[in-house]
Each structure stands twice: as C-alpha cells, then as structure tokens.
N, C-alpha and C positions, 0 to 999 in steps of 0.2 A: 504494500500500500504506500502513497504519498504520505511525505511527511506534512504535520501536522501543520508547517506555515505555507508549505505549498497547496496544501489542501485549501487553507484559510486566503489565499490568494486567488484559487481558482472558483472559490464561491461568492466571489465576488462577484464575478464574472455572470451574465445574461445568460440563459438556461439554455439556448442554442447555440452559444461560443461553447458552454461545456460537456456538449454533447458532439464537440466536434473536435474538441481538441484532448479531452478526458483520455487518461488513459496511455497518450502516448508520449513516447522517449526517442524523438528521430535518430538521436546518437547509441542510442542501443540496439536501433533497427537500423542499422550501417546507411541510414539517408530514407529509408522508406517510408513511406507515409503509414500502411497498417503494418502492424506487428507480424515477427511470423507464425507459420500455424505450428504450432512445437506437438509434434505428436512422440508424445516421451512417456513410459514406465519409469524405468533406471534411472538415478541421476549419483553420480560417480564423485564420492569424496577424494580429493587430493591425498589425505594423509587419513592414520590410523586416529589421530588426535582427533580429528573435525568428525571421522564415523562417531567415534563413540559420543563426541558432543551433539550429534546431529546438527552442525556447524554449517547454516550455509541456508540463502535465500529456499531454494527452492531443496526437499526430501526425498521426494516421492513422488509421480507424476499425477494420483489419485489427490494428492494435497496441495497441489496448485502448479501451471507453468506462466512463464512468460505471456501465454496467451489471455488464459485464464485471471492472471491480471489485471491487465489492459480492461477487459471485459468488467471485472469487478469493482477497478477503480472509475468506470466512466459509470455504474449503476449508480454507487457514491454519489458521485458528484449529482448525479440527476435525483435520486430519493433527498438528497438536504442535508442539513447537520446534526437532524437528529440519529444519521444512521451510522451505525458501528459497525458494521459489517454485512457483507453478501454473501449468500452460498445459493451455487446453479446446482441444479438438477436436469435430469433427463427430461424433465416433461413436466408442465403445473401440477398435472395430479402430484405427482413425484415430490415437488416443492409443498404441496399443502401436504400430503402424508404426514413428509417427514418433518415438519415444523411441529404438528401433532402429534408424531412419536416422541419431539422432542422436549416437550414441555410435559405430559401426560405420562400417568403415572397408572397404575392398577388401584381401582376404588376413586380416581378420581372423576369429577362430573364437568363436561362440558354443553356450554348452551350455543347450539345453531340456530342460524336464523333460518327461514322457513321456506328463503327463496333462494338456498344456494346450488351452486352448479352440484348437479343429481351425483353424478361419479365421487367427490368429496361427500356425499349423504351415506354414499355404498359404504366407502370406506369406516364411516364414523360405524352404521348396523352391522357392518361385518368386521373386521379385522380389532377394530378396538374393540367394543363389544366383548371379543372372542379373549380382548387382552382385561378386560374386568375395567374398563371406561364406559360408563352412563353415559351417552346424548340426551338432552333434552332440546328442541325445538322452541321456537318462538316466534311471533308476530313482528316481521323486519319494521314495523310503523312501532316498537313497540317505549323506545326512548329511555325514558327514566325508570318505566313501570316493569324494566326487567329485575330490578331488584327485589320483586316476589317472586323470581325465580331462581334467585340464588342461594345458593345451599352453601355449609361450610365447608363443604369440599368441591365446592367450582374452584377451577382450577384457570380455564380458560375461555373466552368467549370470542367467537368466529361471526363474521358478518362476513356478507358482500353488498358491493356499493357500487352502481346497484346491481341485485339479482339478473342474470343475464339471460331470464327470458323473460319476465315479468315487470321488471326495472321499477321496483317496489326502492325507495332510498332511505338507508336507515339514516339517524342522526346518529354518527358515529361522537360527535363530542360528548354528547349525553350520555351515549351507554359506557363511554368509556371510565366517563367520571366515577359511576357508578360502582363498576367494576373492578377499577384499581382502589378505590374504599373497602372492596371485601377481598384485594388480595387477589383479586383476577387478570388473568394477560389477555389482551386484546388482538386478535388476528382478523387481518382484512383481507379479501381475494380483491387486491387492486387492477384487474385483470382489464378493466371494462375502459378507464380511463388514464391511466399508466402514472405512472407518478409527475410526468410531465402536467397531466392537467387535475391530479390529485394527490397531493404531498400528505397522506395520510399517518406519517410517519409524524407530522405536525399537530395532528388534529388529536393526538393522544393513544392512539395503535403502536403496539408495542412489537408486530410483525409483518410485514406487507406483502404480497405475497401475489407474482404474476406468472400467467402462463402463457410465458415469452414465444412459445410457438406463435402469437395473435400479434400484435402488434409491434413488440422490438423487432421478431423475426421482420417480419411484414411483407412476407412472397410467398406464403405458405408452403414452404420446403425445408422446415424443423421442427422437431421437437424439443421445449425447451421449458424449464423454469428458473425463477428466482427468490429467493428469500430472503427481502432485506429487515433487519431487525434493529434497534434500538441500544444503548449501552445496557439495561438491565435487560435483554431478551439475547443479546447477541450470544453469552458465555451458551447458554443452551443450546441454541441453534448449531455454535461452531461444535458443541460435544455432540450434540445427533449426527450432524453431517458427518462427520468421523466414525461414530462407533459402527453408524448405518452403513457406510462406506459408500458415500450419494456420491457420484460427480456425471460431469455430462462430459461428452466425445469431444476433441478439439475441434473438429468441422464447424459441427454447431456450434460452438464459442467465438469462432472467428464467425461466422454467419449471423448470429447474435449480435454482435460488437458491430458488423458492418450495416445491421438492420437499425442500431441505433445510432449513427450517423447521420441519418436521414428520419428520425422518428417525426421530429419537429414538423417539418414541413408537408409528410406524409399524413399525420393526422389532423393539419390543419386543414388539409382538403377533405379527409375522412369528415370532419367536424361542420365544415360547411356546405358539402356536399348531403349530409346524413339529416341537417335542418333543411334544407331545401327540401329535399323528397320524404320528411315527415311532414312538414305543412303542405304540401301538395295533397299528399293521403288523406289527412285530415277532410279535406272539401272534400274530396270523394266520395258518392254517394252508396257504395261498397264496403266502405269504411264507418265500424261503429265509432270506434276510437283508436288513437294514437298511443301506445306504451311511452313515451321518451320524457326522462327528466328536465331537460333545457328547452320544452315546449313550456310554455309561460302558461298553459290551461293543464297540466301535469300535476296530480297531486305534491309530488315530492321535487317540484320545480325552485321551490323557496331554498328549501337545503342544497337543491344541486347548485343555485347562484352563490350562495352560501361558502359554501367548502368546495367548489371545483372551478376550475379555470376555464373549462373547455369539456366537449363532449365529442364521443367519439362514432362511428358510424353503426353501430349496434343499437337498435330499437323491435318493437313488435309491433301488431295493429292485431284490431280485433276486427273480424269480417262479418256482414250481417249474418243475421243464419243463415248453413246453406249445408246440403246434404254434403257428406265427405268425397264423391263424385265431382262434386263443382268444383271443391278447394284442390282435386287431385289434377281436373281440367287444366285450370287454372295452373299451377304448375307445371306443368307437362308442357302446356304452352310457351312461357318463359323460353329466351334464349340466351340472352343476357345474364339473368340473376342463374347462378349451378344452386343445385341442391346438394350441400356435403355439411358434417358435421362440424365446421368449425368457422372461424372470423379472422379477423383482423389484415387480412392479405390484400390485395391491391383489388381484386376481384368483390363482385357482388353473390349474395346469394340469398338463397331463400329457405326455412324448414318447415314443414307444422308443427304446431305442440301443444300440450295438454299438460298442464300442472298438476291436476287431479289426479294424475298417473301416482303422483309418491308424496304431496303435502298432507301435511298431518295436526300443525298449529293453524293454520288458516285453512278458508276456503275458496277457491280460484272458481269462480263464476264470471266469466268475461260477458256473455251472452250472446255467443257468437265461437265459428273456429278463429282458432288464430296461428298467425306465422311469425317467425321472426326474421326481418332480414337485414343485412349487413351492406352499408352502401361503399362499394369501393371505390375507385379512384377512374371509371368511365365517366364520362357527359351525361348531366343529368338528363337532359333534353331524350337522350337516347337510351335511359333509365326507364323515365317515364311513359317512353312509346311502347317500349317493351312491357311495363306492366296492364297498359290501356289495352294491348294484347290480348293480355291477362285475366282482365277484368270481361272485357268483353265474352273472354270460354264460359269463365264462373257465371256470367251473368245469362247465359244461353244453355248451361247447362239443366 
C-alpha cells in the first residue's frame, strides 16, 4: 500500500484524477503506463535470514503481487478515508461469503434485509445455517425500528442499497447508528452504485462490498469481487481472506484495474442514459410504474438525493397485467436489450422477476409482471424503438 502522506496527497485529488492515476508506479513499471500482469505462486527469498523472517514486500502469490496492488491501492483511493483495506475475490458472491464467514461466528444472529440479491439469501439458509448462524430478515424501509430486532447476539447486519431488483432504499445512516449501539457491524452490497457515486464506507458501514464482475469490470468478461472495510472491520476481513484462502486470478485483476480507469465516465453515461429511458417508461401506457431511486416520484428518492451522488443504469418497471405469454412476446421480441443474468456491462438487457419466489419479511405485490432492465451504453433513441417493438408484441399478445 501507499504511504500514509502519499495516500493523504492523493485524496486530495478529484475522484476521477484518482481513479486514473491510483495505483500506479511508472518507475516500477520500467515507463509503462499499466502495471504488469504478475502471474506468480513462488516468490524467492534472497537469503536464509529474510525466509525465516518472511522478509520482503510480497510472500506468496495467494497474499498479494505487484498487480494485485495497483488494483487494491486505486479501490482505496476511490472507497475514501475511511477504508483500511481491500480484499478481491473471485466473484461478489465470493466477496459477500467470505466477509460473512469473517465476522460470524457459530450461535451468532444476523439481520438481512429483505430485498437482497437471492444467491447471498442461499448462502445465509444454507451454509451458515448448517455452521449454527441464525438469519433473521427484515423490512429494507425499516430504519431505526430494527432495533426490535436485535438480539444480544446480533452480530452483524447486511443491507443492500438499493435491492437490485426491487430498488427498495434503506436509510443506511439510521440502521447503522442503531447497530453499532448494540455492538453490530454493518455490511452493505454496494454493488448497485459503486463507491464512486456511494461512499458508504462514510455513511457509517463498516464493510462494502461489490460485485466487480458489474460495473468496475464493465465489458462483462469477469468474475470479480471486492471487500472494502473500515479500521475496526478491516483486522477481520484481512484474517478471513487468509484462513479462507480467497484470492482472485491475475487476469481479472488486471481487467479489474483497467475497468476502473474508465468507471467515471462509463457510468456517467450509465447514469444519464438509465434516467432518460426511466422517464420515458414512466409515460408509457404499459407501464404501471417505474422501480428507480433518482426518479423524484420514487418512494426512496429522498434518501437516494441524500446519500448518493449519482445512479447507475439498473432499475425495474412494473407492467400492466398481462398473461406470462405477453411479457415472454415481448421479450423475444427485443433485439437490443439480451436477456442474461447479470448488469453493469456496456450492453442492455432485460429479465423477468418475481420476488415472491423467496421474500419472507415483506410482501412484493407490484400489480403487475415485472422486469428489470439494465441501460447500457447504446443511443437511447434506438433503446427506445427497440422496446416500442416491444410493447407493441405484449400489447397484441
């Protein structure tokens, strides 16, 4: 890692200078501009003295290289100054696991919120579960009033902000307060807005937590997570990732690092592109309603002006009624928006979804089917013809 006054020099600095120059050592990269890809196990002490001291920047290829650096010092500088450290993973789920293993204990109780990504749900009912960890669930609107849900063995409480197909927004300053009163750590799936346009590591979250495949990557061609944590979260974090033996491939590292180079300006078009073609939806007489926080008629629109800077191209709509034939039309149609399970890549897409499949503290009555879909980085103009398309099969179905 940078030292301490380089660090404090470089935070100085505009959030788009340090996402462009984070990380790198031109004179250590013999004039180049990205670091190399260090695909390294082995790394070879000089002498008998330095083995046995374990003497020397880099140990073991599992515990960090050259590349891997670069990569962790530019998430730094973009998470703020509250963060003490990164650790990658192979994949978000990977990242939220093992931040979960790392805190959590056998007999301890954790509270989810009620709208988070399903696969992190799996996890919590099966593998913890199976290790003697309680879940309990909760209403992501639910603020200060989760403190009748905390027991004296909550341990940790897990939000997403927002839920990423429902875009329900918690007040994360509230639950937080809350929480670290009875001695709870705060973990946020910051996945949806990145830390560029959500520093939740400020807002009182004591673990942040992205799944870099979406938007650092941003060409969807990795699998990738991150964990950034806080000075009192970090000592944990760093002893999970280790005992767990997490790390992710140098490809993706360097694919990573070169996805955040360009995040800025990538999802400032995500951002303006994703409001455009939600108020579009809106008027649409197909459309019951618009899912998205930075819609100004959004329930949790207050708190997303609030605590975020920017929004990112992920939203849902609710569709009038219509038999599952219409909304299957309607897709099939599309040429433009793919249907695949994931986000944040230059590309558009679309899914159906049903919440009712697995919520358990709340209840998901949209009144209507719904999709969610992802605006990437095409003309909207030629977005929008594409779903008029769309509309048209559903509407003739």
């Amino acid at each position: 890692m940078a030292s301490s006054n380089d660090r404090g020099a470089a935070m100085r600095q505009k959030v788009d200078t340090r996402l462009v120059t984070a990380g790198r050592d031109t004179k250590a990269q013999h004039g180049f501009v990205n670091p190399p890809v260090v695909h390294g196990s082995t790394v070879l002490y000089p002498t008998a003295d330095d083995l046995h001291a374990h003497r020397g920047e880099f140990q073991y290829g599992r515990h960090g290289t050259p590349t891997t650096k670069a990569l962790q010092e530019t998430l730094m500088a973009l998470e703020g100054p509250q963060c003490a450290g990164v650790g990658l993973a192979p994949s978000g789920l990977a990242a939220i696991s093992t931040a979960l293993l790392a805190v959590l204990k056998a007999g301890d109780h954790l509270l989810v919120c009620d709208n988070v990504y399903r696969p992190t749900r799996n996890f919590c009912n099966g593998l913890l579960a199976r290790y003697g960890v309680e879940t309990s669930y909760f209403d992501p609107l639910i603020g200060t009033g989760i403190e009748q849900l905390l027991k004296p063995n909550t341990r940790a409480v897990l939000v997403e902000a927002p839920g990423s197909q429902s875009f329900e927004m918690p007040d994360i300053p509230a639950i937080a307060s809350v929480a670290h009163a009875h001695g709870a750590l705060v973990i946020d799936d910051n996945t949806w807005a990145t830390p560029l346009y959500h520093r939740s590591l400020e807002l009182g979250v004591d673990i942040s937590i992205q799944a870099a495949t979406k938007y650092i990557g941003g060409h969807s061609d990795i699998m990738f997570g991150t964990i950034s944590a806080n000075a009192k979260a970090w000592p944990l974090v760093a002893e999970g990732i280790r005992l767990l033996g997490v790390c992710a491939g140098p490809d993706d590292v360097f694919l990573a690092l070169r996805g955040l180079r360009t995040l800025s300006v990538r999802l400032a078009q995500h951002h303006r592109s994703g409001l455009e073609m939600a108020r579009w939806l809106s008027a649409r007489p197909e459309v019951i309603r618009v899912l998205h926080p930075a819609l100004e008629s959004d329930p949790g629109h207050a708190i997303w002006k609030r605590d975020f800077t920017g929004a990112s191209g992920l939203f849902s709509i609710v569709l009038q009624p219509k038999p599952q034939k219409a909304v299957d039309a309607l897709l099939d149609t599309l040429k433009l928006f793919g249907m695949g399970y994931s986000w944040g890549g230059f590309e558009s897409l679309a899914i159906p979804f049903d919440c009712n499949e697995y919520r358990t503290a709340t209840k998901w009555a949209p009144g209507g089917p719904t999709l969610r879909l992802h605006i990437g980085l095409e003309n909207v103009e030629d977005l929008k013809a594409d779903l008029e398309h769309g509309f048209a099969t559903f509407n003739a179905a």
